[in-house]
N, CA, C and O atoms as CSV, one atom per row, in Angstrom:
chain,resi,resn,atom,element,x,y,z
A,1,UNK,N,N,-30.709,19.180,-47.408
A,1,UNK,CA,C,-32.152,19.333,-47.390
A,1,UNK,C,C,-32.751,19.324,-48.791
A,1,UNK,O,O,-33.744,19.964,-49.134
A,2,UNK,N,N,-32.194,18.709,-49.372
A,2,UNK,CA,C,-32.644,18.601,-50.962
A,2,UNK,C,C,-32.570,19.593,-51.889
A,2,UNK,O,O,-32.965,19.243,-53.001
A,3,UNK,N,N,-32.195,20.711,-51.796
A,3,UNK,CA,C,-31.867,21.501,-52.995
A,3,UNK,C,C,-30.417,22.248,-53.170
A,3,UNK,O,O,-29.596,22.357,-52.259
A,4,UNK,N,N,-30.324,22.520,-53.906
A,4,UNK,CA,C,-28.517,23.247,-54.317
A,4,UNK,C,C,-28.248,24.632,-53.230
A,4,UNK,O,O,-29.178,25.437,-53.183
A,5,UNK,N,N,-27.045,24.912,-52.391
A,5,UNK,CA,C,-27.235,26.552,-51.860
A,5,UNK,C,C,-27.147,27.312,-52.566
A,5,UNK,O,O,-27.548,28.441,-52.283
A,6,UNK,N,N,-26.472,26.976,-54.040
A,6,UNK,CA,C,-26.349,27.990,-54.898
A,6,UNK,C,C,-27.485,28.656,-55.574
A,6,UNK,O,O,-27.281,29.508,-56.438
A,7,UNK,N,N,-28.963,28.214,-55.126
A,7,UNK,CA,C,-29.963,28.160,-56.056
A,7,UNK,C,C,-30.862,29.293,-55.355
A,7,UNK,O,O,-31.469,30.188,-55.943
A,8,UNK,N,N,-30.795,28.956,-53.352
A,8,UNK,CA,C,-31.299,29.389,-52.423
A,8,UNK,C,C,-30.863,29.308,-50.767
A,8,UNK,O,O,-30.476,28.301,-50.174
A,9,UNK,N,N,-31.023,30.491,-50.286
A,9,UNK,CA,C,-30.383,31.077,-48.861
A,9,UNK,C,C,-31.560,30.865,-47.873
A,9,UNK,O,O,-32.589,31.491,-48.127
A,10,UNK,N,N,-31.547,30.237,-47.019
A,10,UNK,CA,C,-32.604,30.406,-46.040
A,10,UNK,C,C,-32.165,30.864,-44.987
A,10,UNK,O,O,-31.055,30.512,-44.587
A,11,UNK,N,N,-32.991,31.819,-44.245
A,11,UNK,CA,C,-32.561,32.530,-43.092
A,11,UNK,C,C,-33.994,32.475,-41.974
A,11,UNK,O,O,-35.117,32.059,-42.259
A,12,UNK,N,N,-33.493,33.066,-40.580
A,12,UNK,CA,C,-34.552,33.221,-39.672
A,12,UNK,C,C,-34.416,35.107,-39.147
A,12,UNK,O,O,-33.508,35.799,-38.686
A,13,UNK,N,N,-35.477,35.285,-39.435
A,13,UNK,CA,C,-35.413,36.884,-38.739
A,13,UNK,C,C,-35.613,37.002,-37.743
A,13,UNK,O,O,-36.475,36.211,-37.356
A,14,UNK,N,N,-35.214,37.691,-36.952
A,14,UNK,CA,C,-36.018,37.635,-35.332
A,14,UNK,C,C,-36.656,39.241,-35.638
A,14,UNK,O,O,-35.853,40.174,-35.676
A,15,UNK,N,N,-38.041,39.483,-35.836
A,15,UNK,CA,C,-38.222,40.826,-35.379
A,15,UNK,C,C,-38.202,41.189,-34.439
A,15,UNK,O,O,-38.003,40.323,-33.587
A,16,UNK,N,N,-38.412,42.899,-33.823
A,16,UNK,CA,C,-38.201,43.297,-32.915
A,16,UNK,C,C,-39.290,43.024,-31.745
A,16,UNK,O,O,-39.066,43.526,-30.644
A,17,UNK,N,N,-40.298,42.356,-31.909
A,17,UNK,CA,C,-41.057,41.980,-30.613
A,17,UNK,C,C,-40.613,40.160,-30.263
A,17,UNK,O,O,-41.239,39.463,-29.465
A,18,UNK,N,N,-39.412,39.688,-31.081
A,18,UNK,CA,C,-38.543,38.724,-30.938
A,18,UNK,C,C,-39.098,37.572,-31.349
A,18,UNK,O,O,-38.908,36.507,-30.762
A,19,UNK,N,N,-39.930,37.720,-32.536
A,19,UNK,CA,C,-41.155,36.781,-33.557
A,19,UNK,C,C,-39.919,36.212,-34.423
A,19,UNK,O,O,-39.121,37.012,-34.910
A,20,UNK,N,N,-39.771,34.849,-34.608
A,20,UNK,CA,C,-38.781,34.251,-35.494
A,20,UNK,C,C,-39.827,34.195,-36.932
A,20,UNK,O,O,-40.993,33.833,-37.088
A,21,UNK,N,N,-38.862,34.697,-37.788
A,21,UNK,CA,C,-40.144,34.914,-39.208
A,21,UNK,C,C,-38.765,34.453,-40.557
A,21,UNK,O,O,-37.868,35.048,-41.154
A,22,UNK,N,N,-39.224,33.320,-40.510
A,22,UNK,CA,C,-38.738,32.379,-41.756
A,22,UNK,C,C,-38.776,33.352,-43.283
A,22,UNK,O,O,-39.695,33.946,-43.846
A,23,UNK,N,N,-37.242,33.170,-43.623
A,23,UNK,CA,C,-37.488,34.151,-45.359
A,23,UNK,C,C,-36.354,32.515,-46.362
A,23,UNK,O,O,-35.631,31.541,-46.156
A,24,UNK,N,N,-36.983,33.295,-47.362
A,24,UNK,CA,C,-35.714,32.155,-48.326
A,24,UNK,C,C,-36.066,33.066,-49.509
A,24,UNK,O,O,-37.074,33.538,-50.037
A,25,UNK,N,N,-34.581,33.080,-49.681
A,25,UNK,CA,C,-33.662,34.004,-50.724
A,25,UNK,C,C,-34.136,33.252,-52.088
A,25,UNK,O,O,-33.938,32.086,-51.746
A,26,UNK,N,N,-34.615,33.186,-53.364
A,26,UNK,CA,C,-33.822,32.131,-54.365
A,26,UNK,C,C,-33.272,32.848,-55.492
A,26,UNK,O,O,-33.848,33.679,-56.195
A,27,UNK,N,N,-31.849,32.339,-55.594
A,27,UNK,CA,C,-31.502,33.261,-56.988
A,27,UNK,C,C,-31.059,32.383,-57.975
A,27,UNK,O,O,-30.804,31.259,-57.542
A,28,UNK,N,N,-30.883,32.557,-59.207
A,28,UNK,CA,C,-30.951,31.980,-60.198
A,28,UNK,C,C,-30.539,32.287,-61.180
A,28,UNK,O,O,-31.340,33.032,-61.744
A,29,UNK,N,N,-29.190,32.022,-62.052
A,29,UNK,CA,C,-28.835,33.238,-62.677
A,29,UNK,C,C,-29.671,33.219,-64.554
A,29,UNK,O,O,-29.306,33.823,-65.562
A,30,UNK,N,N,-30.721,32.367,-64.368
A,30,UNK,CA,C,-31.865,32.438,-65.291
A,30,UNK,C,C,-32.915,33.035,-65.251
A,30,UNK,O,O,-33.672,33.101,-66.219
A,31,UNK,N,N,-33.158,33.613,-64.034
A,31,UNK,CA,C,-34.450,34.243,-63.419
A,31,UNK,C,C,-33.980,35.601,-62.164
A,31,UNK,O,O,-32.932,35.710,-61.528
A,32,UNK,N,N,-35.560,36.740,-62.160
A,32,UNK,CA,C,-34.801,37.443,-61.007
A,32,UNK,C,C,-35.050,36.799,-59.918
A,32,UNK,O,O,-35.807,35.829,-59.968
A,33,UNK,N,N,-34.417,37.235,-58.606
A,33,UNK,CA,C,-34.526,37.109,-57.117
A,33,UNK,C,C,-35.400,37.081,-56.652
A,33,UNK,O,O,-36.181,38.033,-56.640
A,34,UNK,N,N,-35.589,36.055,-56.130
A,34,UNK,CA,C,-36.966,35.700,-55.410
A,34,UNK,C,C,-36.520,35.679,-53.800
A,34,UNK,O,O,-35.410,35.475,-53.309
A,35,UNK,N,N,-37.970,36.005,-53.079
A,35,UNK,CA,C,-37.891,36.787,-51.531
A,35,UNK,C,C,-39.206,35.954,-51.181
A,35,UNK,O,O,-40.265,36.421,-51.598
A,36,UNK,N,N,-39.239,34.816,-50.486
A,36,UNK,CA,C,-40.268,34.111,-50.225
A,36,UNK,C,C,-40.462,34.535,-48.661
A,36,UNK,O,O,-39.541,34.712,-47.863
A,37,UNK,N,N,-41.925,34.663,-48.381
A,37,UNK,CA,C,-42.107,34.614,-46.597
A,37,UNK,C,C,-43.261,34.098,-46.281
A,37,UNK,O,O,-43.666,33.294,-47.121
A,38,UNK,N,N,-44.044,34.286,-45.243
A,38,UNK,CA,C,-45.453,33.854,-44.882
A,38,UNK,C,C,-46.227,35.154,-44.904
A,38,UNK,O,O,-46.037,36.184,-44.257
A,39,UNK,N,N,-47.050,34.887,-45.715
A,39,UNK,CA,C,-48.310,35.974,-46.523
A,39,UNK,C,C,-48.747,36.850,-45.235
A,39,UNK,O,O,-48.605,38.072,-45.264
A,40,UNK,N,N,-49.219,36.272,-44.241
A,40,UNK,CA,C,-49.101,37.148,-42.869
A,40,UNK,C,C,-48.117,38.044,-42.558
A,40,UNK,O,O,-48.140,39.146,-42.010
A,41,UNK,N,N,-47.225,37.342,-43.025
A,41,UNK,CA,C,-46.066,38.262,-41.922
A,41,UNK,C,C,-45.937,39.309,-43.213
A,41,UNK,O,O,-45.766,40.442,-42.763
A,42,UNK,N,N,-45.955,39.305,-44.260
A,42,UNK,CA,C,-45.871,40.265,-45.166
A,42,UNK,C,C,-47.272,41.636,-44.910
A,42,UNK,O,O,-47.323,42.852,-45.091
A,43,UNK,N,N,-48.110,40.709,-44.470
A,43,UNK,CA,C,-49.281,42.001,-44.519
A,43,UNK,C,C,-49.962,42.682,-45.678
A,43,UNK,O,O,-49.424,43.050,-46.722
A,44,UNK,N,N,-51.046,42.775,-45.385
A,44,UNK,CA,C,-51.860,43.404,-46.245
A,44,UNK,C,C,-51.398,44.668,-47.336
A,44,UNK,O,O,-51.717,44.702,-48.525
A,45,UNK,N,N,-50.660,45.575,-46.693
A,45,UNK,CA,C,-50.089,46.941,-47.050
A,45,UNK,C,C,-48.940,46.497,-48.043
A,45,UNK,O,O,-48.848,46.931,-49.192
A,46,UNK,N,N,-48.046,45.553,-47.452
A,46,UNK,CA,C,-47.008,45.187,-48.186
A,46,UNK,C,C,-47.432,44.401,-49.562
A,46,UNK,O,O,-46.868,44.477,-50.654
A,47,UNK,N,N,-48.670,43.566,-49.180
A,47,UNK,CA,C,-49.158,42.622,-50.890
A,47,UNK,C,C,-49.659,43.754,-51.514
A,47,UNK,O,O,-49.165,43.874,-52.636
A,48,UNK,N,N,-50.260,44.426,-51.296
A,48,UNK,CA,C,-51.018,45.209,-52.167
A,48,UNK,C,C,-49.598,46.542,-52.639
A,48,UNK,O,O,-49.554,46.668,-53.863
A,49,UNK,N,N,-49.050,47.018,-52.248
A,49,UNK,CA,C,-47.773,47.654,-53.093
A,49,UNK,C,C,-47.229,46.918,-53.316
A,49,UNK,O,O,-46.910,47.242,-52.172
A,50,UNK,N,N,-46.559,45.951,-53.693
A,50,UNK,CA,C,-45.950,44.779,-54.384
A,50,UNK,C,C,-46.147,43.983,-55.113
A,50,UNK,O,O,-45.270,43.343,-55.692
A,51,UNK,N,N,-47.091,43.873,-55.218
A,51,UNK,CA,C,-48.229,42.679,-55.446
A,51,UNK,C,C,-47.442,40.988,-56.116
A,51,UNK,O,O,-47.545,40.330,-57.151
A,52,UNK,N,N,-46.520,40.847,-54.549
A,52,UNK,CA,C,-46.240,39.258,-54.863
A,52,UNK,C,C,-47.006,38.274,-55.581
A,52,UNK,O,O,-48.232,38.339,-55.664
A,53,UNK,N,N,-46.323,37.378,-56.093
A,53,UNK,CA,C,-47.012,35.859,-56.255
A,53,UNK,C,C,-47.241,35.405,-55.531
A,53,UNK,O,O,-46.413,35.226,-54.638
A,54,UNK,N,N,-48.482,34.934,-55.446
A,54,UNK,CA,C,-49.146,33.934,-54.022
A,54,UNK,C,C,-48.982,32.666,-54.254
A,54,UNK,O,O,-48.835,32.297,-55.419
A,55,UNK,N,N,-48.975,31.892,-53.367
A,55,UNK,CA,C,-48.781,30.858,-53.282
A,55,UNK,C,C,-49.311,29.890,-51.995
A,55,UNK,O,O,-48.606,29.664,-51.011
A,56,UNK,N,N,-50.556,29.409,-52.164
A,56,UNK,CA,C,-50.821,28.885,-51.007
A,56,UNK,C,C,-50.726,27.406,-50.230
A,56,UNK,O,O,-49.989,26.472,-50.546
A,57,UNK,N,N,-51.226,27.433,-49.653
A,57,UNK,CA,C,-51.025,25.965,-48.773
A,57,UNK,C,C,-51.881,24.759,-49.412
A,57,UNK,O,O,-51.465,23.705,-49.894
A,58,UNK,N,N,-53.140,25.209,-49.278
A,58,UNK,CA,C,-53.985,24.258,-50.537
A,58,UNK,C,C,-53.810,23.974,-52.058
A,58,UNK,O,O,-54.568,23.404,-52.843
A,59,UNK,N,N,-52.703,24.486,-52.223
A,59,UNK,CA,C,-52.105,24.278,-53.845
A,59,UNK,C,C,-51.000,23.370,-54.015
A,59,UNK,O,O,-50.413,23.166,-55.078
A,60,UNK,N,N,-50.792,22.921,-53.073
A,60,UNK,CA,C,-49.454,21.555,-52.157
A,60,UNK,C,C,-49.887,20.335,-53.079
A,60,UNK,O,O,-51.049,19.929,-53.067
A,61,UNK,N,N,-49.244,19.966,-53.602
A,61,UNK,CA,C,-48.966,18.039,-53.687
A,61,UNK,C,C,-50.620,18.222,-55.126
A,61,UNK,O,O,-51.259,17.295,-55.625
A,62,UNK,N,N,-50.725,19.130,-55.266
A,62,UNK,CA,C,-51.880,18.817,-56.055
A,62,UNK,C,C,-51.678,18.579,-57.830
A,62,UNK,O,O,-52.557,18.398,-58.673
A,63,UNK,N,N,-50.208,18.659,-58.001
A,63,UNK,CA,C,-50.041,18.695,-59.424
A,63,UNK,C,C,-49.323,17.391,-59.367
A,63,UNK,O,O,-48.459,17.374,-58.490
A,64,UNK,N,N,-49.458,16.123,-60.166
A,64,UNK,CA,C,-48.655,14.888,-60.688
A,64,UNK,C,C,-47.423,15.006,-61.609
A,64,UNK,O,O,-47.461,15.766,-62.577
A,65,UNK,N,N,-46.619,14.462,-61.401
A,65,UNK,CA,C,-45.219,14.255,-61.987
A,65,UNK,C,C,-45.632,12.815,-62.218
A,65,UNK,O,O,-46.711,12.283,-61.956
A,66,UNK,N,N,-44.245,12.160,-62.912
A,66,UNK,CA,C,-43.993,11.081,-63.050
A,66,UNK,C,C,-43.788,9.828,-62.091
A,66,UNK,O,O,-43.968,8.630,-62.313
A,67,UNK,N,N,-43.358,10.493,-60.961
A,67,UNK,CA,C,-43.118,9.730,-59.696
A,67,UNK,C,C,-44.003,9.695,-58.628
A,67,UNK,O,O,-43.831,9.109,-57.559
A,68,UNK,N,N,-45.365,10.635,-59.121
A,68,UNK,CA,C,-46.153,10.888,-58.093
A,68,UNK,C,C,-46.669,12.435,-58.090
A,68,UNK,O,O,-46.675,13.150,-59.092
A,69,UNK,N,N,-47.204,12.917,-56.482
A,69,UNK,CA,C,-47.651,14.260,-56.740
A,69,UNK,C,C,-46.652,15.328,-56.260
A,69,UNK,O,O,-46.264,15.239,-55.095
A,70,UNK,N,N,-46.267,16.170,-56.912
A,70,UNK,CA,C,-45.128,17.108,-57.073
A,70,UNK,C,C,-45.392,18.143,-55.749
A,70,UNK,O,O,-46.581,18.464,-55.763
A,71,UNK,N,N,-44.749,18.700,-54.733
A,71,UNK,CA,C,-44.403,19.668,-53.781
A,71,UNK,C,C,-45.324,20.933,-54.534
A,71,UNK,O,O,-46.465,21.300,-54.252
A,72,UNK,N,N,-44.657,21.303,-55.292
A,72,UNK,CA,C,-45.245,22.567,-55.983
A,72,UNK,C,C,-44.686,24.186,-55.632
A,72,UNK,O,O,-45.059,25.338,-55.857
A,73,UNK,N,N,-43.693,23.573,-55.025
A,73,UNK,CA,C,-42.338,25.209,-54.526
A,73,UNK,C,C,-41.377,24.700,-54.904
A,73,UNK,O,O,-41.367,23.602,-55.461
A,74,UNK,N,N,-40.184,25.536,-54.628
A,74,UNK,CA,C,-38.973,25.700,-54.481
A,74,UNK,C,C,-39.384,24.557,-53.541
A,74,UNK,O,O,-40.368,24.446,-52.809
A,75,UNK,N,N,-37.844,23.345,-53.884
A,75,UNK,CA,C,-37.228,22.004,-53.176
A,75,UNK,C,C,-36.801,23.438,-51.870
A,75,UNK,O,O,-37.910,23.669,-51.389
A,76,UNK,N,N,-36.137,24.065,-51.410
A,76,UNK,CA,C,-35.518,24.045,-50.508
A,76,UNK,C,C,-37.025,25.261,-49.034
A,76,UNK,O,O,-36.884,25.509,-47.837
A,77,UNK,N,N,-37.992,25.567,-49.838
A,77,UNK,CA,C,-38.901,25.909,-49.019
A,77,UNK,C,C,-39.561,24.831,-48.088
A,77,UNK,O,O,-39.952,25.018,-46.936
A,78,UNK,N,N,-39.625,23.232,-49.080
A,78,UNK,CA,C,-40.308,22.622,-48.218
A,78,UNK,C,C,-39.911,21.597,-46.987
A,78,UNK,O,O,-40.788,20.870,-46.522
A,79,UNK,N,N,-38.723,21.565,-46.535
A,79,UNK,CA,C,-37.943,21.312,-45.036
A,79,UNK,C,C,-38.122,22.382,-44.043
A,79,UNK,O,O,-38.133,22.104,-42.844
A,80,UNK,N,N,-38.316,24.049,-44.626
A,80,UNK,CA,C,-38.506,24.728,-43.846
A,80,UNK,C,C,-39.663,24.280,-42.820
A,80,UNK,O,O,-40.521,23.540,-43.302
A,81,UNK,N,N,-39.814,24.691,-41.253
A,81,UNK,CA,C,-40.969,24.377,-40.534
A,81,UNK,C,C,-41.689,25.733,-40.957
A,81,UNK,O,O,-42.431,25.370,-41.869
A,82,UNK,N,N,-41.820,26.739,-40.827
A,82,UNK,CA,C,-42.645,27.954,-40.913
A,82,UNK,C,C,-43.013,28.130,-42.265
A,82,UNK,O,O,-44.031,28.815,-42.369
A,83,UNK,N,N,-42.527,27.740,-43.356
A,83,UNK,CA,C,-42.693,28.103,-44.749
A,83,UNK,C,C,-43.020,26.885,-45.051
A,83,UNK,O,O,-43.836,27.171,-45.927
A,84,UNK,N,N,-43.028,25.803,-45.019
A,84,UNK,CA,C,-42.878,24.588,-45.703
A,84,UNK,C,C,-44.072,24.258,-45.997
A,84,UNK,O,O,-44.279,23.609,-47.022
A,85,UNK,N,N,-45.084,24.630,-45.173
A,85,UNK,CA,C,-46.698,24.082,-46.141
A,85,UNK,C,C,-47.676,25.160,-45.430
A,85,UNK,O,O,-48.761,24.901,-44.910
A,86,UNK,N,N,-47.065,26.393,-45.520
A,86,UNK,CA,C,-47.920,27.884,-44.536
A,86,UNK,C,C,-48.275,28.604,-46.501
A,86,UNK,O,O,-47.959,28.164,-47.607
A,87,UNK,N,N,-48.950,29.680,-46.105
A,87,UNK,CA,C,-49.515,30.354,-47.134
A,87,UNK,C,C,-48.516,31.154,-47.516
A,87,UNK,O,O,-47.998,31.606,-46.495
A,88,UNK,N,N,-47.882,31.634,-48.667
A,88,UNK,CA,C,-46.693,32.272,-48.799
A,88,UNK,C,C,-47.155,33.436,-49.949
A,88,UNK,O,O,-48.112,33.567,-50.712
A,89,UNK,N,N,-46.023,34.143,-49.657
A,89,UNK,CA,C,-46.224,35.091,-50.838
A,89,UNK,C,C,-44.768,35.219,-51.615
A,89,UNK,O,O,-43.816,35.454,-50.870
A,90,UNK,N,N,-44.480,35.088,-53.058
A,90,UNK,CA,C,-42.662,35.726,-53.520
A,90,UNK,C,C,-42.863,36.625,-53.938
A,90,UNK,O,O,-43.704,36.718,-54.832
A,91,UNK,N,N,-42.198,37.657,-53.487
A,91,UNK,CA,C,-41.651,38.642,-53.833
A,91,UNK,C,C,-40.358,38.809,-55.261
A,91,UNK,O,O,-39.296,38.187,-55.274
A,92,UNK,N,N,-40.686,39.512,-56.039
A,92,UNK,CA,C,-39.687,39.531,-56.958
A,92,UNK,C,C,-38.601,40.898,-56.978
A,92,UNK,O,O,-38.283,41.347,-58.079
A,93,UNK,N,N,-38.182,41.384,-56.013
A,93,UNK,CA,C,-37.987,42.913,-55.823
A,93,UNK,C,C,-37.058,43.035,-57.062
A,93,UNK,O,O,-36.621,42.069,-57.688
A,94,UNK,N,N,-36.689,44.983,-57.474
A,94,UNK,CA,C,-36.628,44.944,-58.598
A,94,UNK,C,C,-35.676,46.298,-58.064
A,94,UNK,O,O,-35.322,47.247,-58.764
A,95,UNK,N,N,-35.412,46.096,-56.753
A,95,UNK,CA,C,-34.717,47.139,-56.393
A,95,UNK,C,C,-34.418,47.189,-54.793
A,95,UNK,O,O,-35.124,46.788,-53.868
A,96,UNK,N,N,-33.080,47.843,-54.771
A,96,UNK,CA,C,-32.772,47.456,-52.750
A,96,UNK,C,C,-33.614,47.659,-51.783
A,96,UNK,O,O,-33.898,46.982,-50.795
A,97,UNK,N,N,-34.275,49.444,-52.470
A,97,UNK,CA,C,-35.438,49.785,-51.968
A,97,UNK,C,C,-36.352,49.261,-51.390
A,97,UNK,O,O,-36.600,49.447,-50.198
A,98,UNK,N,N,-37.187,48.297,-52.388
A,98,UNK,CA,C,-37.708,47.404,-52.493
A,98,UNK,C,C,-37.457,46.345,-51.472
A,98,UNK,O,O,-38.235,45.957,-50.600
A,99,UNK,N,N,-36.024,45.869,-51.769
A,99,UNK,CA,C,-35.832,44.933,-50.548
A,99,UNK,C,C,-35.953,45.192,-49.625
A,99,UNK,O,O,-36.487,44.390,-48.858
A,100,UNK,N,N,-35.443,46.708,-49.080
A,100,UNK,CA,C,-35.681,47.594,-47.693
A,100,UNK,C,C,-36.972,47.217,-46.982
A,100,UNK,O,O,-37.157,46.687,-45.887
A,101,UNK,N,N,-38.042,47.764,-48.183
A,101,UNK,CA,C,-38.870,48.060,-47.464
A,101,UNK,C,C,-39.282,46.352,-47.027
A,101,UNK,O,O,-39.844,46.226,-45.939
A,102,UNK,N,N,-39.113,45.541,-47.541
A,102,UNK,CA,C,-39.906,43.878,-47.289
A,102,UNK,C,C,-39.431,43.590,-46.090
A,102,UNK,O,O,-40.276,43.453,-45.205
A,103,UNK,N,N,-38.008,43.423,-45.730
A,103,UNK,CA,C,-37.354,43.243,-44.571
A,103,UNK,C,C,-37.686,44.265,-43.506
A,103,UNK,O,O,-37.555,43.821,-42.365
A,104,UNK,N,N,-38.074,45.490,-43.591
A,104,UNK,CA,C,-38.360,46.746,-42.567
A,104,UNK,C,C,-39.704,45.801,-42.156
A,104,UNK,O,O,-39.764,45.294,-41.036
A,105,UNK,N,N,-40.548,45.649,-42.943
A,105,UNK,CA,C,-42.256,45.232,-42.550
A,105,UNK,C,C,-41.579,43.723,-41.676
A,105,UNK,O,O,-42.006,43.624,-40.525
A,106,UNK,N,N,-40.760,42.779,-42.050
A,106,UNK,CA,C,-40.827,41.447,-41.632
A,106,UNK,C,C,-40.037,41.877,-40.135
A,106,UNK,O,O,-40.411,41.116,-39.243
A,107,UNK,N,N,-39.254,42.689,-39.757
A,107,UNK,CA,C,-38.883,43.097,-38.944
A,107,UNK,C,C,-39.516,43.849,-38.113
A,107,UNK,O,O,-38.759,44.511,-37.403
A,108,UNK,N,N,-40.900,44.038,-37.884
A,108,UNK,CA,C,-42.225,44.522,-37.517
A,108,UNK,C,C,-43.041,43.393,-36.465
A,108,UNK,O,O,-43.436,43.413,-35.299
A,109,UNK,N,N,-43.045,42.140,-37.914
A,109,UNK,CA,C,-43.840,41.148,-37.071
A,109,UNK,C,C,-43.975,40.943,-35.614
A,109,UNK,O,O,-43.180,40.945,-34.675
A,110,UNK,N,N,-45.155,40.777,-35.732
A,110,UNK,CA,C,-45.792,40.484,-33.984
A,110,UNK,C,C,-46.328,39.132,-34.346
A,110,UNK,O,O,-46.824,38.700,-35.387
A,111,UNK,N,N,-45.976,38.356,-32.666
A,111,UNK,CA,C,-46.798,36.941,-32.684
A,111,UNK,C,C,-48.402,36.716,-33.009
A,111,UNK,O,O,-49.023,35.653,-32.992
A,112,UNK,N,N,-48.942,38.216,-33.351
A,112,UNK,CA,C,-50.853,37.987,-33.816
A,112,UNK,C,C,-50.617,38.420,-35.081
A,112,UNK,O,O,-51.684,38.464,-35.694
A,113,UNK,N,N,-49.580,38.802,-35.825
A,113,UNK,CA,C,-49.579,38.694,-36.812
A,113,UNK,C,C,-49.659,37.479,-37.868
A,113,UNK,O,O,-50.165,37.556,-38.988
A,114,UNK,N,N,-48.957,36.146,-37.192
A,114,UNK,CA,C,-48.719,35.122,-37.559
A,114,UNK,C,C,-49.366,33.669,-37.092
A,114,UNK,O,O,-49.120,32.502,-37.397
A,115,UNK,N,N,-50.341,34.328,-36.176
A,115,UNK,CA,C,-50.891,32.869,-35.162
A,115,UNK,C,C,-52.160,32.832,-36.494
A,115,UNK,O,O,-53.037,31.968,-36.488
């Protein structure tokens, strides 16, 4: 799917009201860990104590490269169907805690969370 696994992990969560909620891991051993999801499913409560990088859908294909107009994510976000051109937020956690709590909230999601 066009990018290295060593770079990035993609997974599907099923939360507990059985909502499939798309995450991708990216690690890098130049940069910290990145925790990508859909800005919805993260929630209001969760951006605002965290305060991810946003990243939205209207910010797609809008920057030029050499070959044309550039994706503008992570190569391996954009094959995803749920992440691949949805509004996102990364997370940079800085602690397990941290990770806890992101995965506890994505494990929450409800289908009106995300429609």
């Amino acid at each position: 799917m066009g990018h290295q696994p060593s770079k990035a992990n993609r997974y599907v969560l099923v939360s507990q009201d059985r909502v499939r909620v798309e995450i991708m891991f990216e690690k890098n051993d130049d940069s910290p860990p990145n925790l990508w999801c859909l800005k919805d499913a993260a929630g209001k409560v969760l951006i605002a104590k965290h305060n991810p990088r946003l990243s939205l859908a209207g910010d797609l294909w809008t920057r030029r490269g050499k070959d044309g107009p550039l994706y503008g994510r992570h190569s391996a976000l954009e094959k995803m169907p749920q992440l691949g051109n949805a509004d996102l937020v990364c997370f940079t956690p800085d602690s397990v805690e941290q990770i806890g709590q992101i995965v506890d909230r994505l494990r929450r999601v409800t289908e009106s969370d995300i429609s």
